[in-house]
C-alpha positions as CSV (number, residue, x, y, z in Angstrom):
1,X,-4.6,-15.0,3.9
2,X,-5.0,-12.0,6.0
3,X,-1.4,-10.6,6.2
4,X,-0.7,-6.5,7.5
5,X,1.6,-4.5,5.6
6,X,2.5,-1.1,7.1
7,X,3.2,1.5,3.6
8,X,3.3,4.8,3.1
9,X,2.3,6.0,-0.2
10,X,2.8,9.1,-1.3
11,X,0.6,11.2,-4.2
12,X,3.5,10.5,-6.7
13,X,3.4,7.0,-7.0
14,X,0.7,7.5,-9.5
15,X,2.4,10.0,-12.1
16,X,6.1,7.9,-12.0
17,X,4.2,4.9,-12.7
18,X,3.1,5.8,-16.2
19,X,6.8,7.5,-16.2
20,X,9.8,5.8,-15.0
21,X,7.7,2.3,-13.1
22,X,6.1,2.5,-9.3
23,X,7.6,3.7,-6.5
24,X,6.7,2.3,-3.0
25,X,8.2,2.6,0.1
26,X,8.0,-0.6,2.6
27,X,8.5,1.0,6.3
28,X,7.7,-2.4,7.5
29,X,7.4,-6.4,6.9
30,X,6.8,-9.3,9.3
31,X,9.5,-11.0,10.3
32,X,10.2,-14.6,8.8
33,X,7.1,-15.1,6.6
34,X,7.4,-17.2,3.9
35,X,3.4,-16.2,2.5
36,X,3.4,-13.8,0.3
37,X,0.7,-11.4,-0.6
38,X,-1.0,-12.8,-4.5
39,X,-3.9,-11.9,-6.2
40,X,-7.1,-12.8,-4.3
41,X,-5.5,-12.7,-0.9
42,X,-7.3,-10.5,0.8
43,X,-4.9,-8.3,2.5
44,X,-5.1,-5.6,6.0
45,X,-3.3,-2.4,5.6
46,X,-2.1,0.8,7.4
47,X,-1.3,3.6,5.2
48,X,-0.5,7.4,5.3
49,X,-0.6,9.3,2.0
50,X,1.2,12.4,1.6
51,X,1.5,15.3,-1.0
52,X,4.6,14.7,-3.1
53,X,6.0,18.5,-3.1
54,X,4.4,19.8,0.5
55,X,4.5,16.6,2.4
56,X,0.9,17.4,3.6
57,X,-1.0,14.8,5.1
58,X,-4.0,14.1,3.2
59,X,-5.2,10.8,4.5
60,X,-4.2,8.1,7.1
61,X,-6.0,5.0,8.9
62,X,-3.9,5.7,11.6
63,X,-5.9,8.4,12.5
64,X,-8.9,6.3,12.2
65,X,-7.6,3.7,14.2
66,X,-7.9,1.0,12.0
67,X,-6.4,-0.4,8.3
68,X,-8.3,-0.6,5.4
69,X,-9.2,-4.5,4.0
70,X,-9.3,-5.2,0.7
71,X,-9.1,-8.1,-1.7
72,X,-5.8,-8.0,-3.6
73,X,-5.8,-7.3,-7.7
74,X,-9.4,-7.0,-7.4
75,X,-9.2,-2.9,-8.2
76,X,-10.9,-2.1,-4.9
77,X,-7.6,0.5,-4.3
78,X,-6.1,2.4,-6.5
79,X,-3.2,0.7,-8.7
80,X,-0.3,1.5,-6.9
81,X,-1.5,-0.8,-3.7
82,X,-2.0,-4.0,-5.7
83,X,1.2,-3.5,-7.7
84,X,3.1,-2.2,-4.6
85,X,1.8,-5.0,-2.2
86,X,1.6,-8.2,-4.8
87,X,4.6,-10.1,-3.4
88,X,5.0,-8.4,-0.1
């Protein structure tokens, strides 16, 4: 399955998730999909990431003008992602 998943993650998702559980915001979904993202699925993705406190931009593949592929549970990403996307 090749699905695209538009998320913004910010810096912070890593400390509250050894605190109070993951935190990920979903900006956007396709409409009417009954497939949802499971392990294996190899997945597309745009993503900004942000400083928690200062809001600063520190990466985006927006600005690089494509998403970033990867193959889902397989710890190519950090943790967040393939928590935060599994069942998206």
């Amino acid at each position: 399955m090749k699905g695209s998943i538009v998320i913004i993650f910010v810096l912070a998702a890593l400390a509250l998730e050894a605190k109070a559980g993951l935190e990920v915001t979903v900006v956007s979904l396709p409409k009417d999909c009954s497939v949802k993202a499971k392990n294996g699925d190899t997945v597309s993705v745009h993503y900004t990431g942000k400083l928690e406190k200062t809001h600063t931009e520190f990466d985006s593949s927006y600005k690089r003008g494509r998403p970033i592929d990867f193959k889902l549970g397989a710890g190519q990403v950090i943790k967040g992602w393939d928590q935060g996307i599994l069942g998206k």
